[in-house]
C-alpha positions in Angstrom: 1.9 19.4 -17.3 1.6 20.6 -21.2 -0.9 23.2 -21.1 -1.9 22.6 -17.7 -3.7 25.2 -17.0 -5.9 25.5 -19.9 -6.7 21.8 -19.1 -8.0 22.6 -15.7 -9.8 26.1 -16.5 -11.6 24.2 -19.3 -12.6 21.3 -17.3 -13.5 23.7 -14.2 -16.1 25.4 -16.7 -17.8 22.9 -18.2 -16.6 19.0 -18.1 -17.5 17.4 -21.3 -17.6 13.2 -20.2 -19.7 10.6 -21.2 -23.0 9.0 -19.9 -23.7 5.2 -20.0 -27.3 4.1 -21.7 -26.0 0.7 -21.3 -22.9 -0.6 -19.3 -21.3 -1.3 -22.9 -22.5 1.5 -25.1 -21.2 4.7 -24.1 -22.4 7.5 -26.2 -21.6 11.4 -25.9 -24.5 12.9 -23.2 -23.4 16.6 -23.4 -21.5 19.7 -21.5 -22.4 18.9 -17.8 -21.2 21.4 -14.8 -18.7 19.8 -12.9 -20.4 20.2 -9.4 -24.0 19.2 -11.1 -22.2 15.6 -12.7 -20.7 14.9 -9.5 -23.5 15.2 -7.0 -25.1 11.7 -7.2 -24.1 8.5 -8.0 -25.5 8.6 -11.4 -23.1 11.4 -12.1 -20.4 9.9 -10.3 -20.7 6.4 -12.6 -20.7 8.3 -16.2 -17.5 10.3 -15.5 -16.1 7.1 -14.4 -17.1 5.7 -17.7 -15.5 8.3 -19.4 -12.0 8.0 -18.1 -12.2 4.2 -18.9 -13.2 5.3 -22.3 -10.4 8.3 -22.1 -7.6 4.7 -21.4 -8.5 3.7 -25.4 -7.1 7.2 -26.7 -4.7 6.8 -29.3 -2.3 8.3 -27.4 -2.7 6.0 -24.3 -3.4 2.2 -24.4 -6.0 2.7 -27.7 -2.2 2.8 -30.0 0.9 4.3 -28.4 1.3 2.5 -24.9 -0.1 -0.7 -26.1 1.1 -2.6 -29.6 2.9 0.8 -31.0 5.4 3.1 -29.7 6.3 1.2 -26.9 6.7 -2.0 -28.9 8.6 -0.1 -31.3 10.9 0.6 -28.5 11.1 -3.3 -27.9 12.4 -4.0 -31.5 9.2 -6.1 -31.9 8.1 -4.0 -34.8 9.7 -1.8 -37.8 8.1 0.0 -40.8 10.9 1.7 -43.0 9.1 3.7 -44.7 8.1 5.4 -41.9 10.1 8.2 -40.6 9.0 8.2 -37.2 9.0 4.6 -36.9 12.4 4.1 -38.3 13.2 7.0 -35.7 12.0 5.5 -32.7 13.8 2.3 -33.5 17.0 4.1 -33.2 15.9 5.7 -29.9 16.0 9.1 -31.5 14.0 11.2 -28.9 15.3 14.2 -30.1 13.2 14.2 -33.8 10.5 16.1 -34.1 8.2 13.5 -34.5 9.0 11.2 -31.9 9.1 14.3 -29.5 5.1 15.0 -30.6 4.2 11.1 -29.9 5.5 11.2 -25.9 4.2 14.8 -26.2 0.7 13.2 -26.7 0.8 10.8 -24.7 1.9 13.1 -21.7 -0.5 15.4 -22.1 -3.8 12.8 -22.5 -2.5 10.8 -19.7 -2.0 13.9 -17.3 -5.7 14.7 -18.4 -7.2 12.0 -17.6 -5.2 12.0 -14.2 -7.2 15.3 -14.2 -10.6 13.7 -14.5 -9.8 11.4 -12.0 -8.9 14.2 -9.4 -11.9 15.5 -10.2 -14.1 12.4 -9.2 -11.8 11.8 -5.8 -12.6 15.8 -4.9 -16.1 15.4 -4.9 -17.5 15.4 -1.4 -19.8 12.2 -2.5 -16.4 10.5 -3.2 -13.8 12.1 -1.0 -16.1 11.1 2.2 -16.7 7.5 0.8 -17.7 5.7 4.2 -20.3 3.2 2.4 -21.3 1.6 -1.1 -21.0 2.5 -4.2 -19.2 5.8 -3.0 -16.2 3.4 -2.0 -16.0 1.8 -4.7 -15.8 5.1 -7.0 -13.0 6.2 -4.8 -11.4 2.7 -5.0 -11.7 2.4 -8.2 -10.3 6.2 -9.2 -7.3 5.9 -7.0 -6.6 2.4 -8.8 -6.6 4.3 -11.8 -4.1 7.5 -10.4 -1.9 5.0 -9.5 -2.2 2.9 -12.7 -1.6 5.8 -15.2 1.4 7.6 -12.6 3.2 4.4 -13.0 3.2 3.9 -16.6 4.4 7.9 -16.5 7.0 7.2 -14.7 8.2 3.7 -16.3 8.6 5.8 -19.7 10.0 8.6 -18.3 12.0 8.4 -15.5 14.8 6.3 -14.5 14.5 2.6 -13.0 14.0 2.5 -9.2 16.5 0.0 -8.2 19.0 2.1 -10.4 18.6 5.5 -8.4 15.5 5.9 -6.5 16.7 9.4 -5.5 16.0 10.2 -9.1 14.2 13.1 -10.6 10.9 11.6 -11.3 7.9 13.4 -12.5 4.9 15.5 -11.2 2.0 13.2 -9.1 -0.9 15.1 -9.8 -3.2 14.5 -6.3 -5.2 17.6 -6.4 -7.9 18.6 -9.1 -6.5 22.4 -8.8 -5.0 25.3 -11.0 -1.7 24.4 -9.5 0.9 22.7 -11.2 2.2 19.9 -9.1 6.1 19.8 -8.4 8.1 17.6 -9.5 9.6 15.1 -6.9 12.1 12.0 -6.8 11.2 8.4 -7.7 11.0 7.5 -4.5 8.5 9.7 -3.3 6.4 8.7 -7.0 6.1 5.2 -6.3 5.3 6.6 -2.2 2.2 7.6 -3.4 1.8 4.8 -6.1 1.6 2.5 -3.3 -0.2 4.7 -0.9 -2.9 5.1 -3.8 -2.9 1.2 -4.5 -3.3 0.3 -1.1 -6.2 3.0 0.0 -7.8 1.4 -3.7 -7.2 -1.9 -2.2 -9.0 -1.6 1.3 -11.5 0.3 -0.7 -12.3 -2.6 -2.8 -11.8 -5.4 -0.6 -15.8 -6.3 -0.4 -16.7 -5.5 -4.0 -17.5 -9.0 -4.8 -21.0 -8.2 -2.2 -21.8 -5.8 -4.5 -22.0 -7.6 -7.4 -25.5 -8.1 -8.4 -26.6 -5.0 -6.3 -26.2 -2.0 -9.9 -25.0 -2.3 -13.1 -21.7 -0.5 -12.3 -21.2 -3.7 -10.5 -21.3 -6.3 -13.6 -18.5 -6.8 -16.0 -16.0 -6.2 -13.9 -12.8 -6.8 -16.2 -13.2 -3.5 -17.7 -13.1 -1.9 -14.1 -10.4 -1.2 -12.0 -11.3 -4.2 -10.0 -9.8 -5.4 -6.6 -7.9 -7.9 -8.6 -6.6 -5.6 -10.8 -5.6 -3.7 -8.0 -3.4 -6.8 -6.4 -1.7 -7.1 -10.0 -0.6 -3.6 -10.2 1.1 -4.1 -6.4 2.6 -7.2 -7.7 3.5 -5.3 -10.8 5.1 -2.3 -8.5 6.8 -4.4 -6.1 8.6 -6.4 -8.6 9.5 -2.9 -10.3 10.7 -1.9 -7.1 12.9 -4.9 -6.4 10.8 -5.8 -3.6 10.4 -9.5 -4.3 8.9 -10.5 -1.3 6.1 -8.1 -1.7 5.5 -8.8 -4.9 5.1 -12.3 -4.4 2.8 -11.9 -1.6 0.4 -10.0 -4.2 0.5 -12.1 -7.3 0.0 -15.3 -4.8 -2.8 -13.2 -3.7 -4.5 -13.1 -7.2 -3.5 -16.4 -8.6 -5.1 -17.9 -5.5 -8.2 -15.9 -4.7 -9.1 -13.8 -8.1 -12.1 -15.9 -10.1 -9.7 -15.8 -13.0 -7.1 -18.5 -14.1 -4.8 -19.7 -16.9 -6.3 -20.5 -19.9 -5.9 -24.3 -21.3 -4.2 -24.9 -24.3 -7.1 -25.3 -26.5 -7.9 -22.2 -25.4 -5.4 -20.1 -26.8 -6.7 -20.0 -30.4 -8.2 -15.9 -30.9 -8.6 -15.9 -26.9 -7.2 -12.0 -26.8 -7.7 -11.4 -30.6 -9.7 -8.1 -30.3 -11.5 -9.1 -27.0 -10.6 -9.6 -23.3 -9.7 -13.1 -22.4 -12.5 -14.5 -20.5 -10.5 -16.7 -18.4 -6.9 -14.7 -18.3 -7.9 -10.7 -18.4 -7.8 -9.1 -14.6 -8.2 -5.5 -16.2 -8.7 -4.7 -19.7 -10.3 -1.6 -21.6 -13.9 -1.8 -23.4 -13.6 -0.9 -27.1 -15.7 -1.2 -30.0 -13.5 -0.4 -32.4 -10.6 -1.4 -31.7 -10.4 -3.7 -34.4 -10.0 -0.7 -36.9 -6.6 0.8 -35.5 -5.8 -2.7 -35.1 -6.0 -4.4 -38.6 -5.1 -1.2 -40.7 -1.2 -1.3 -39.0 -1.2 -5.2 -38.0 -2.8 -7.1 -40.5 -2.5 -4.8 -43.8 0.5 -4.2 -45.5 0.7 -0.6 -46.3 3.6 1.6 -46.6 4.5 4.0 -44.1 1.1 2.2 -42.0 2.1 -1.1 -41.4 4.2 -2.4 -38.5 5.8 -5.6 -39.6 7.3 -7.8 -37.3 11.2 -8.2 -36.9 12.3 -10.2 -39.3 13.6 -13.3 -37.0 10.2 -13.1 -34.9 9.2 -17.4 -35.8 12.8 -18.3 -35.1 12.2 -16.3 -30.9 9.2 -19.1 -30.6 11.9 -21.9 -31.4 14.1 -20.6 -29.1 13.6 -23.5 -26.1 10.6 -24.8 -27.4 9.7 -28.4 -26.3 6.3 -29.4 -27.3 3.2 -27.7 -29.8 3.4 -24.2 -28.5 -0.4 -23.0 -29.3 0.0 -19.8 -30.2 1.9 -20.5 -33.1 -1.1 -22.8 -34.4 -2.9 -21.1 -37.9 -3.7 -17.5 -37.7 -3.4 -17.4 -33.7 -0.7 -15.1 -32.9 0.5 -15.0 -36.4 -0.9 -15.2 -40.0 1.3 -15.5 -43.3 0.1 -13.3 -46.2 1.5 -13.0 -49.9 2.7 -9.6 -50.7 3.2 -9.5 -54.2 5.4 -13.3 -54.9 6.3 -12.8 -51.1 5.1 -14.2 -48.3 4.9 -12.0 -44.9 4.1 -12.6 -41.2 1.9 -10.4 -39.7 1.1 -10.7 -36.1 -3.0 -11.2 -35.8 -3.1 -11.6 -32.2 -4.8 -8.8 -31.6 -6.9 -8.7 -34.6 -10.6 -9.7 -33.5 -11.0 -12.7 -35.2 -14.4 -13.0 -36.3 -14.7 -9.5 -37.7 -11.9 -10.2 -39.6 -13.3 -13.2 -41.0 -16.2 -10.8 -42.4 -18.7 -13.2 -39.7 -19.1 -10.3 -36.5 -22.8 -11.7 -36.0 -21.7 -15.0 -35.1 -18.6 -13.8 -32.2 -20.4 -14.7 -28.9 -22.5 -13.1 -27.1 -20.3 -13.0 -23.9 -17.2 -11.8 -25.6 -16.5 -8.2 -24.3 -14.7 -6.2 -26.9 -11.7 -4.5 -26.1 -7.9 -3.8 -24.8 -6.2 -6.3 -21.9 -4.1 -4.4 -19.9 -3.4 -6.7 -17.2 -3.2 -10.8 -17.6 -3.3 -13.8 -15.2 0.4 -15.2 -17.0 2.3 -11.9 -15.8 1.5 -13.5 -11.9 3.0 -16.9 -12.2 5.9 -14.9 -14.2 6.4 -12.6 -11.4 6.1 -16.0 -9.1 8.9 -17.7 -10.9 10.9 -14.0 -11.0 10.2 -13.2 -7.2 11.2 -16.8 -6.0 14.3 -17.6 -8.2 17.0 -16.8 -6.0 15.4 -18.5 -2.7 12.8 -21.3 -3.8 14.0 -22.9 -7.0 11.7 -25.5 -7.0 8.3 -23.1 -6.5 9.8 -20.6 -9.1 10.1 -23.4 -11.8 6.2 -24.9 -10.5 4.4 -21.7 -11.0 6.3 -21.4 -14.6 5.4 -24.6 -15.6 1.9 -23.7 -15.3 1.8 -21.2 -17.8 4.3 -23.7 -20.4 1.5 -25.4 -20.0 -1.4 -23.6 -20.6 0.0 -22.9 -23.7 0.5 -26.4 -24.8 4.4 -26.7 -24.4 6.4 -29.2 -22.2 6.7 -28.4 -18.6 10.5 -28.4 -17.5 10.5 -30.5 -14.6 8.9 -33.3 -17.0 11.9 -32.9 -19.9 14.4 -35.1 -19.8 16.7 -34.5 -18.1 14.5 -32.3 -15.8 15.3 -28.3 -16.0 15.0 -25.6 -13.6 13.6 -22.0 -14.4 16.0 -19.3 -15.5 15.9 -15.6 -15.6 16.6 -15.6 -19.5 13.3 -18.3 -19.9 11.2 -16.1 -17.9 12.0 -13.3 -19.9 12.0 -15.2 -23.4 8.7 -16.3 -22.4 7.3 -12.9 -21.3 7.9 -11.9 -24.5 6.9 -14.7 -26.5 3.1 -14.3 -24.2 2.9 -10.3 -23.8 4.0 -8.9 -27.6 1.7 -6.7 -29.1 0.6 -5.8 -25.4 3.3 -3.1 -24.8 5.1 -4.8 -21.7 8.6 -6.1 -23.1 10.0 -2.8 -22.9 8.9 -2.2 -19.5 10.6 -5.6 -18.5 13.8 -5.1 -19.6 14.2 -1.7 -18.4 13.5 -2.8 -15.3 15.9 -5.3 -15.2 18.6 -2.7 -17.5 19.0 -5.3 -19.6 20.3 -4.6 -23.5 17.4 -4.9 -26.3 17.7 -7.8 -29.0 17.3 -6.3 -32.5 16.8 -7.2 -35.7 19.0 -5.8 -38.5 17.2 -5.7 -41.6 20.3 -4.4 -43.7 22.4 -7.4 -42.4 20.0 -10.1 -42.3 21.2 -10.8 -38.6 20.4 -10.3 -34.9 22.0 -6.9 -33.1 22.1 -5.7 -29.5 21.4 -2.4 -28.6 23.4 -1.9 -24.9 21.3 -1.0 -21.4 21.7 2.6 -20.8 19.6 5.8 -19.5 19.9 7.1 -22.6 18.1 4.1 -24.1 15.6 3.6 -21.3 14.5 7.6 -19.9 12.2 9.0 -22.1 12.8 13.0 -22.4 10.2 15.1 -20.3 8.5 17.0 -23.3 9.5 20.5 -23.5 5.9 21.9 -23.5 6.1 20.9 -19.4 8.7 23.0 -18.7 7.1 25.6 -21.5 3.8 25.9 -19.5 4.4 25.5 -15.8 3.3 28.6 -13.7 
């Protein structure tokens, strides 16, 4: 990986994490020697904490793989005046600039995969019979898996197009040596090998709950729910449908977390994790200052604004009061000058922004969702399409539903789930969240764009080219 080496030496030396006072205040404790951190549980729990708080770099989920590059890549977003953006919209990988953003974002990902390795190679961890040990090593290897796959969804090709492809180095060892690279089959091998092992791992964390304080607050851990998402999430990657249905059924069925009602849409991810919907999300303090400066704010070369046809997408098959659309929800109208301008606020916490932060409750944990209860019953309705019309179209009702919209076996006439809905809905739910560019790749289906110029709807045709991120050249620059 970039500068893999130096990476490694530095973090053999001295490893510079973060200690916990309080489960949600993490503050900076100090250089620590790695085998001196690692030897109790105390240890063990503060570098955890800091590659959860590593997840919110600006590189990783804190901008980039979250409501930024990624949804550049979508077409959700533009801002012409921005020569990376504008760049990035035309899939330009070869600029200088958009080479430095996947640069970034390979380099902080591979070393927090790093960290990680670190925490599963301790002999406290790596001989995990009994709690909490388990649970650390449950946890980190939810975590390698989690951060592999996103690698490789950016930057190698789709798995039901060529799973013999090239993929890209899985990083298992905390060691000086470089890890190969290998093919995408034998990545998303040791994905699920990772996922599983986290899985058993975890299976009886819900015993533990009231037993430390690593135990509460479990959304912003890599929980056993969590867990069964990402295999659902793999699977359905993978083109394993049965598989994956086995695991979202799993979560929808047994998690403690469920759909949200309708009236419960309004500012329910706006800067905080659902209480109700997140199965995995990232604590963040302030989040809502990358978020309101390029969301809400209208500044040149800063701003992301939202393609220009973005109300007339939440038309599209709409039968009922959808609530997201309701005042300042998932999107706010400003006046720029003598012209009004959507901005999508979803993800702007709602009562900082309001200039009221003493009065947001209590129980509101601050922060990133990377993983959502509506992505199961999507993968439900996606998974059973071709065999079990009738389930597929129930478990997408549910989530039409939740969000105050007409189920389809109620219309009139009564209609049955397509493949276009689910994915017209996925995005109508999931943007700002950095997961509609994942989808269609996966599916190699063309990306809907938004010609400014023209005043019209484009489409930009499926191709490798479109969909494989270059590895950066620092890789190849620095492996020894």
């Amino acid at each position: 990986m970039k500068t893999f080496k130096s990476i490694i030496a530095l973090f053999v030396c001295t490893t510079l994490l973060t200690a916990c006072e309080d489960f949600l205040n993490i503050t900076p404790e100090g250089q620590i020697k790695q085998s001196e951190l690692l030897s109790t549980a105390e240890g063990i729990e503060d570098a955890m904490y800091g590659i959860y708080s590593q997840l919110r770099n600006t590189s990783l989920y804190g901008q980039e793989l979250s409501f930024h590059t990624v949804e550049i890549l979508a077409q959700t977003f533009s801002c012409m005046n921005n020569p990376t953006v504008t760049a990035l919209t035309e899939y330009e990988y070869s600029n200088t600039n958009v080479k430095s953003v996947f640069d970034g974002i390979w380099t902080a990902m591979y070393k927090n995969i790093s960290n990680v390795n670190s925490i599963l190679a301790a002999p406290l961890v790596a001989e995990a019979e009994e709690f909490p040990y388990t649970i650390y090593r449950g946890e980190a290897l939810g975590l390698r898996a989690f951060m592999h796959f996103d690698l490789v969804r950016l930057f190698a090709e789709q798995y039901t197009q060529n799973p013999q492809a090239e993929g890209i180095p899985y990083a298992t060892e905390f060691s000086l040596k470089t890890p190969e690279f290998e093919s995408l089959q034998k990545n998303y091998d040791h994905i699920l090998a990772d996922l599983h092992e986290a899985e058993q791992l975890l299976a009886n964390e819900e015993d533990y709950h009231e037993d430390s304080y690593f135990m509460t607050d479990r959304q912003i851990h890599c929980n056993l729910y969590a867990v069964q998402a990402l295999l659902a999430r793999v699977y359905l990657t993978m083109g394993n449908n049965t598989k994956a249905a086995e695991y979202a059924r799993m979560v929808i069925e047994k998690s403690p977390y469920k759909l949200n009602q309708k009236t419960d849409i309004p500012h329910d991810v706006a800067g905080v994790l659902s209480a109700k919907e997140t199965l995995f999300g990232i604590y963040y303090a302030e989040w809502y200052n990358t978020v309101s400066t390029m969301l809400q704010q209208t500044v040149d070369r800063t701003s992301l604004n939202p393609r220009g046809d973005i109300k007339t997408i939440y038309d599209r098959e709409k039968v009922g009061d959808d609530y997201r659309l309701n005042t300042d929800v998932y999107f706010t109208t400003i006046d720029r000058g003598s012209t009004p301008t959507d901005r999508l606020c979803k993800l702007t916490e709602y009562y900082e922004l309001n200039g009221q932060p003493d009065k947001r409750p209590k129980e509101l944990i601050l922060g990133i969702n990377l993983i959502r209860m509506p992505e199961m019953y999507y993968i439900m309705a996606e998974a059973l399409l071709d065999t079990k019309m009738d389930s597929a179209t129930w478990y997408f009702d549910r989530v039409l539903e939740s969000r105050g919209l007409t189920s389809l076996a109620t219309r009139k006439p009564a209609e049955t789930v397509t493949q276009e809905l689910i994915n017209l809905e996925r995005f109508k739910e999931y943007i700002g969240e950095g997961q509609t560019f994942f989808n269609l790749k996966r599916q190699n289906r063309p990306i809907s764009a938004w010609d400014d110029a023209r005043n019209t709807e484009k489409t930009i045709p499926a191709s490798n080219a479109l969909y494989v991120i270059p590895i950066p050249d620092s890789e190849y620059e620095n492996r020894f």
